[in-house]
N, C-alpha and C positions, 0 to 999 in steps of 0.2 A: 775416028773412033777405033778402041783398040780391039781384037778379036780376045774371043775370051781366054785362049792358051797365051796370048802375050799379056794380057791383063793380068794373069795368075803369076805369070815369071814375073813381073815388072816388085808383085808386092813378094815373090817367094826373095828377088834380089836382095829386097832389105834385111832380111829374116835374120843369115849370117852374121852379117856386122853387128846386127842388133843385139844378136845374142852374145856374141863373142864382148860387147863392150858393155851389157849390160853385168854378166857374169864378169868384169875387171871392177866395176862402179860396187857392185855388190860385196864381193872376196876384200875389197880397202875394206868395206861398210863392216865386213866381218871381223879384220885383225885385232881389231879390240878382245873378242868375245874366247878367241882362238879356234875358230871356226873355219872352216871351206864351205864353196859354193854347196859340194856333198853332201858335208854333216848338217847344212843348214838344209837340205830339202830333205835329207830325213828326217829330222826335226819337226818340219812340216809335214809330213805325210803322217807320223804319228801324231800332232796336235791335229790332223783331219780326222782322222779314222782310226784313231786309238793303239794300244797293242799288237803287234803282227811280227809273224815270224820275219825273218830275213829274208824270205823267198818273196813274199808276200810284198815282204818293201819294196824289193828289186822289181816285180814285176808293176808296179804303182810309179815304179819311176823310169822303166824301161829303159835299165839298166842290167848288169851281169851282177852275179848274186855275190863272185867273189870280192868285185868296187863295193859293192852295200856293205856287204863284213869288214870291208877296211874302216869305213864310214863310221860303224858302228863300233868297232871295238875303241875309236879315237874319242866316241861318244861317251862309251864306259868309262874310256880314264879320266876323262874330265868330271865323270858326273851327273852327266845330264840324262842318259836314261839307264834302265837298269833291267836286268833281264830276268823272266817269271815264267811257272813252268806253266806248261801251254797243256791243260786239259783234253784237246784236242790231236796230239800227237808227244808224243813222251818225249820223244830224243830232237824237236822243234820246238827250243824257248821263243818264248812272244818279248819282244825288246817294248819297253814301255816309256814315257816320259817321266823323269822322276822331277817334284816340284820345283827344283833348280833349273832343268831343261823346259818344262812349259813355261816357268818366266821368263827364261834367255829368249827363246822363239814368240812369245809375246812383246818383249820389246822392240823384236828386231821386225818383227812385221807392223806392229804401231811405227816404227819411226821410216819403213821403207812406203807403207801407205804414205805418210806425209810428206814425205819427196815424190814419189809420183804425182801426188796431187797438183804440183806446180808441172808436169810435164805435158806439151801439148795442148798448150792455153786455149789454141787457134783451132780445136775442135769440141765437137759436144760432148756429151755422154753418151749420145745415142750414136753418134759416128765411133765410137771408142768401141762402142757395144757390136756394133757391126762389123768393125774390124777383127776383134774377137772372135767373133762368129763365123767371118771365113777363114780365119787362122785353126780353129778346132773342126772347120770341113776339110780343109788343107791336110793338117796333119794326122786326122782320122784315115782321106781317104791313099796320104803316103804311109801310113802304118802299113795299111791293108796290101798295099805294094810289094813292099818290103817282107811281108809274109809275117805281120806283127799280129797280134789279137785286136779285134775292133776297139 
């Protein structure tokens, strides 16, 4: 049996690759749309939680504010979201989805839910669910590491 610090590294092992080929599987998913792994997670962060400034995003995706403004301005030319003045701060517009952008991020997340659907046959819902769940202890308690906000 494994001790619990080699049982952490064994599943952190995977973590890398997974992400590194899941973000290659994704970015093909997205040349159609003309999109990056980027533009598509702000995409999603605003189909989450609506409107927000650039700061705002960046810190939703713990990322640097100046990558989210690239993100975003690549956002602009295409179309997909548009930017509104922010009641809340005069000189911090709120970047919004505009109806072009909520559909593009609607279909891409309908069609990436149905390819995962086939992945992982060989376990449950509830093992999925658990994995899940130490990956969000995991990388909560290496935020807090790293000197990140909880």
């Amino acid at each position: 049996m494994l001790d619990r610090g080699a049982a952490l590294y064994e599943v952190l092992r995977h973590v890398r690759p997974l992400v590194l080929n899941s973000a290659r599987v994704v970015e093909a998913a997205l040349r159609p749309y003309g999109l990056s792994v980027g533009t598509r997670a702000v995409l999603e962060v605003l189909a989450e939680h609506g409107p927000a400034p650039v700061p705002t995003i960046a810190d939703r995706l713990e990322l640097a504010r100046q990558g989210v403004q690239r993100h975003v301005n690549d956002l602009l030319a295409l179309g997909l979201v548009e930017s509104r003045a922010n009641p809340a701060h005069r000189r911090s517009v709120l970047i919004a989805l505009t109806q072009a952008g909520a559909g593009t991020i609607d279909r891409i997340r309908a069609e990436e839910l149905r390819q995962l659907a086939s992945l992982a046959p060989d376990r449950t819902p509830e093992e999925i669910a658990t994995a899940a769940e130490v990956l969000r202890s995991l990388s909560r308690d290496i935020r807090r590491r790293a000197g990140g906000a909880a």
